[in-house]
Phi, psi and omega in degrees: 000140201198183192220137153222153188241159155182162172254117178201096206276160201265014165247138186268004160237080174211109193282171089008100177291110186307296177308330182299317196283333167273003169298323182286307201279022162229017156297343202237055117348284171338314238241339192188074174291344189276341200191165190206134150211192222202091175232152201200101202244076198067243217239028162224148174184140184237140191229137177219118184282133165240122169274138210258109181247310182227139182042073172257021157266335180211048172278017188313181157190164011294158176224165164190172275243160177312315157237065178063353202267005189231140153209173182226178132233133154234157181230126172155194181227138193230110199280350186235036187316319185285337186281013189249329184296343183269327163278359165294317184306295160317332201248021138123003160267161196263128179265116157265353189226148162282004214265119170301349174302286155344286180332315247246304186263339158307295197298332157283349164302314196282329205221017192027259192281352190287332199316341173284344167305334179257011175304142126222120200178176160291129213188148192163097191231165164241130178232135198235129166246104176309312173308303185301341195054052182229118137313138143253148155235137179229168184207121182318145181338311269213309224036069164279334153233153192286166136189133193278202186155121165191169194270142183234209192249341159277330223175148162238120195265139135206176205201135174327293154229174214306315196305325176275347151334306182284335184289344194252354162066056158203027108303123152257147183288087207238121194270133180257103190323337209292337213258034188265306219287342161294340171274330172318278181305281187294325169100335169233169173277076154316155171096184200275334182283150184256175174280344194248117181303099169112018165225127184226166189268129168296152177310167160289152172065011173258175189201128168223153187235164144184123208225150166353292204290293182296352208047225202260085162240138176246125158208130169302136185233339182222157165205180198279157156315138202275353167243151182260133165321075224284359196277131140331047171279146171286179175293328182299333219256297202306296162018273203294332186270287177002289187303318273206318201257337187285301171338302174287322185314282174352289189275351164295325189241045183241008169300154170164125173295349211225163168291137184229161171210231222192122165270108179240126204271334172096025161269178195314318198270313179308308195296345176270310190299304205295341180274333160314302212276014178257353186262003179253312153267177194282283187286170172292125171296179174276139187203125187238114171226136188236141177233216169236158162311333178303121231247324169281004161241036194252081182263035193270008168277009164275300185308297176284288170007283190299314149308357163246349161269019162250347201068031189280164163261110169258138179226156169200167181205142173256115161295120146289196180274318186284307184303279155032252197314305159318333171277321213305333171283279172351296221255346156293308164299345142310341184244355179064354174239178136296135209299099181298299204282135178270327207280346163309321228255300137031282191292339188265298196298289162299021169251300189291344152326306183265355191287320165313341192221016182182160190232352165243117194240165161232130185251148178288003187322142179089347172291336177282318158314333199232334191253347162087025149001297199285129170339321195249037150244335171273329108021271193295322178287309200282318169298347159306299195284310185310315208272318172308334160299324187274322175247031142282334196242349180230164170282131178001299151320318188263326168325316185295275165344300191287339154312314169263010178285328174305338175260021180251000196288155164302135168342283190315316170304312190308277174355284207279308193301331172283015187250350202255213187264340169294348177236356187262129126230190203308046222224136167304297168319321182234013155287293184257013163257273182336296197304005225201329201289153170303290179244089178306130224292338196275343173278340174294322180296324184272007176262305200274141162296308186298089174294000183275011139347291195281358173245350179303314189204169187244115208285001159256009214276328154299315183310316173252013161262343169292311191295008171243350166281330216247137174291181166105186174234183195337284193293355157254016132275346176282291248269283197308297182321342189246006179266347183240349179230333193262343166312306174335297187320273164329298189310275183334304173312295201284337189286304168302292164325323206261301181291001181258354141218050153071053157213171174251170149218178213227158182217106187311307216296340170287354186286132182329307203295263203334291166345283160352298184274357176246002162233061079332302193308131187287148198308313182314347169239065151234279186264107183264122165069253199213002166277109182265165156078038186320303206294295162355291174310322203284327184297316174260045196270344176270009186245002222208128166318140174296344177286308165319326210258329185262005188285170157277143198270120201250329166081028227006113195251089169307133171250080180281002195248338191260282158332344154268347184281339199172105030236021164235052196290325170329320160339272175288358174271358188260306190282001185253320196241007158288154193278342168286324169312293182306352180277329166339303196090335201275336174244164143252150221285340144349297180277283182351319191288327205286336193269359202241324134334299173280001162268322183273345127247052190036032152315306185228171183243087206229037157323306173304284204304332207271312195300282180345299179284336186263012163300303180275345186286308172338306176305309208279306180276005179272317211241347164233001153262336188108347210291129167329126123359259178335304203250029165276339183274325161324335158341303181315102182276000000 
């Protein structure tokens, strides 16, 4: 796990400013404490910070080809460099290094831009071919690891993250309005676009090139599988090949020159890795886990369960409300958006945790996306089943009725009947967007001043262009839509925490191959009744404690909502309701009070949306007034 820069200007007798380029790549310092390097060749030049994971005497970069004419910088990880190296070998290249880096530029000598097809790993490389005078960037299927990018009327920049973009001083940090109202709803950007006007992330599974003569090409190389399993396999059958495909991921991503261990939450999916990966090494892993004071968002009597019943060396640390909040500019700045998740800021305390006693952990990210996890695919199955019975069975009319009677219900009744199927309909858009949203579009229209905001584009519209593409029925469409936008999302979240303190991490559950073959697999063995991940449990059922396998899934619930109301309600009155937030422009100050009123005296439950707003005002003064780190949270009276 490493950080990378680069430069590349499109007039070729215009050199590369040296000092600029080690400015971005020591914007990332963090992302790569062991090493740093610079090659800069006329009007290209690429930079890299390194955490020394594989072959760490001699994995430097940038690196290259035997005379020079290939060179790369990458970040990731590549699990099957070696079974690729004999055949490299054959075909007549010289290795100076044991470095998966490498491999990575034999194999584009051989097969150029296809070469990411035979990858499997985790990825984000820039590769310059001095003879084509052609960058490729490139990005793992799954997009585990980022990487950015954008253009100016000189040159095309990119970088592991944004921050180092803004770092090369011809991007300026300019907020890209259009993309509010999708963050507003989702809490992220799905799609190609960033919070910063003019810098956007290549996609997962994609590849861009550009050279003179060719321009500009982007082409896709992997996508999920176009079927669903159509064979009479049992839930056991599936089972057992799952268990079988997790096994190889699991020991596929235990390479490592360095000590690694394991984040373990004491939910299903750490507790199945942890229990593999403990039948795999010799000695006891390692196991990190965090939790809050809160005793009703707390899972770590879970977390040890599990650890003792492998015999991990456990370690855990408890986030106060004050430590939290006290992180929170900072670890914005580090993710370069506002922060979707509160369980990010979590996630940051235990990466620097594990940092003291390891440089690699493996997490269960992604496990909820393929196995059908989340609250809102049985949610979404039942109003579906539901709701087509009900109006098969009642007439048109009184269907009608009983929709508007719902909005005559006591507040609290209102709240949960309007999620269901007596007020929805039966439309992906509003099963599986709307009902979900943070800030639903009929509450936006009373928020944003532009309201053409809300007709420029549609904030759901990658979430149901996957979900219209992908086979199957609602629930192996749900799957897909969220393995290409919200997964995206998590990943970035894992990535960026974990490297702000400088570790990597790796997610078994992410190996193509296993992907492939489990979302294929019909929805109907993920989710049985109100049991999610059914084949899962059954894969690890013989490894994973009966408390684990039968608990309810908590999902870390950071209680951020209970905490603005008391004792940091100073919060939302500086980033939400204080005149420089309002000074914006961007809400109206109106809503704002009410809703921030009505949370705080706990009339409504607006936790989300107030996290959301005190996110972004943070984000604006950290990355478009300028303002330290250090002194946004002084802010706070």
């Amino acid at each position: 796990m490493c950080g990378i820069v680069g430069i590349v200007g499109l007039n070729p007798l215009e050199p590369v400013d040296e000092a600029r380029l080690k400015l971005m790549r020591d914007v990332l310092r963090h992302r790569g404490p062991d090493g740093e390097g610079l090659w800069v060749d006329g009007h290209v030049g690429l930079g890299f910070r390194r955490l020394a994971i594989i072959d760490v005497e001699g994995g430097a970069q940038p690196m290259c080809n035997e005379d020079g004419s290939v060179w790369i910088v990458f970040n990731g990880e590549i699990y099957n460099h070696a079974t690729l190296r004999p055949w490299l070998e054959a075909r007549g290249h010289r290795y100076r290094t044991r470095s998966d880096t490498e491999t990575i530029v034999h194999l584009y000598e051989e097969e150029g831009a296809r070469c990411v097809e035979r990858l499997q790993g985790m990825f984000a490389f820039a590769v310059w071919d001095r003879a084509r005078q052609r960058l490729l960037l490139a990005r793992d299927r799954l997009g585990i690891k980022p990487l950015y990018y954008a253009w100016t009327d000189r040159e095309l920049i990119f970088a592991s993250e944004i921050k180092a973009i803004l770092g090369g001083g011809t991007v300026p940090p300019v907020f890209n309005t259009a993309i509010l109202p999708e963050f507003l709803a989702n809490r992220f950007v799905a799609g190609a676009e960033t919070f910063f006007r003019g810098v956007s992330k290549l996609l997962p599974g994609r590849t861009l090139s550009w050279s003179p003569r060719d321009g500009v090409r982007e082409r896709r190389y992997w996508g999920l599988p176009a079927d669903v399993d159509g064979s009479s396999a049992s839930l056991a059958e599936q089972a057992r090949e799952v268990r079988v495909r997790l096994e190889t991921a699991v020991r596929s991503h235990l390479m490592s020159d360095v000590p690694l261990g394991l984040f373990l939450s004491g939910g299903l999916d750490s507790s199945g890795l942890a229990a593999l990966m403990a039948r795999m090494v010799k000695e006891p892993i390692r196991t990190f886990s965090v939790g809050v004071p809160d005793a009703d968002a707390n899972e770590l009597a879970y977390a040890r369960l599990m650890a003792r019943a492998i015999g991990a060396e456990h370690r855990e640390v408890v986030v106060s409300a004050g430590e939290f909040f006290g992180a929170l500019p900072r670890l914005v700045w580090h993710e370069d958006e506002p922060i979707a998740f509160p369980s990010s800021v979590p996630l940051y305390f235990v990466s620097r945790l594990a940092r003291d006693h390891v440089k690699v952990v493996l997490t269960g990210e992604g496990a909820d996306e393929l196995f059908l996890g989340y609250n809102r695919y049985r949610v979404t199955a039942w109003n579906e089943r539901a709701g087509r019975l009900y109006r098969r069975v009642l007439p048109s009319a009184l269907c009608a009725g009983m929709r508007e009677s719902v909005g005559q219900l006591p507040r609290r009744l209102r709240h949960y009947a309007e999620r269901t199927f007596l007020a929805l309909d039966l439309e992906p858009r509003t099963l599986f967007c709307e009902n979900f949203a943070v800030f639903p579009t009929a509450l936006q229209e009373e928020l944003l001043t532009d309201r053409v905001l809300l007709t420029a584009r549609d904030p759901y519209g990658e979430a149901l262009r996957c979900y219209t593409h992908a086979p199957g029925g609602t629930l192996e469409r749900m799957s897909h839509a969220d393995l290409q936008t919200y997964l995206v999302e998590l990943l970035m979240k894992q990535d960026q925490m974990s490297m702000a303190a400088s570790i990597e991490s790796r997610v078994p559950f992410l190996d193509h191959e296993l992907v492939e073959y489990v979302t294929a697999i019909p929805g109907r063995l993920k989710l049985q009744g109100w049991r999610t991940k059914a084949v899962l449990r059954a894969a690890v059922r013989d490894v994973v404690p009966r408390e684990i396998l039968a608990r309810r899934k908590m999902g870390f619930p950071v209680p951020v909502g209970r905490w603005l109301r008391s004792p940091f309600w100073p919060v939302v009155r500086e980033f939400v309701l204080g005149p420089r937030a309002l000074r914006r422009g961007l809400f109206e100050p109106g809503v704002l009070r009410r809703l921030a009123e009505e949370h705080r005296a706990g009339v409504a439950e607006h936790g989300d949306r107030l996290w959301l707003l005190v996110n972004l005002e943070i984000w604006q003064r950290l990355f478009l007034d300028g303002e330290d780190v250090h002194s946004v949270m002084r802010a706070v009276p």
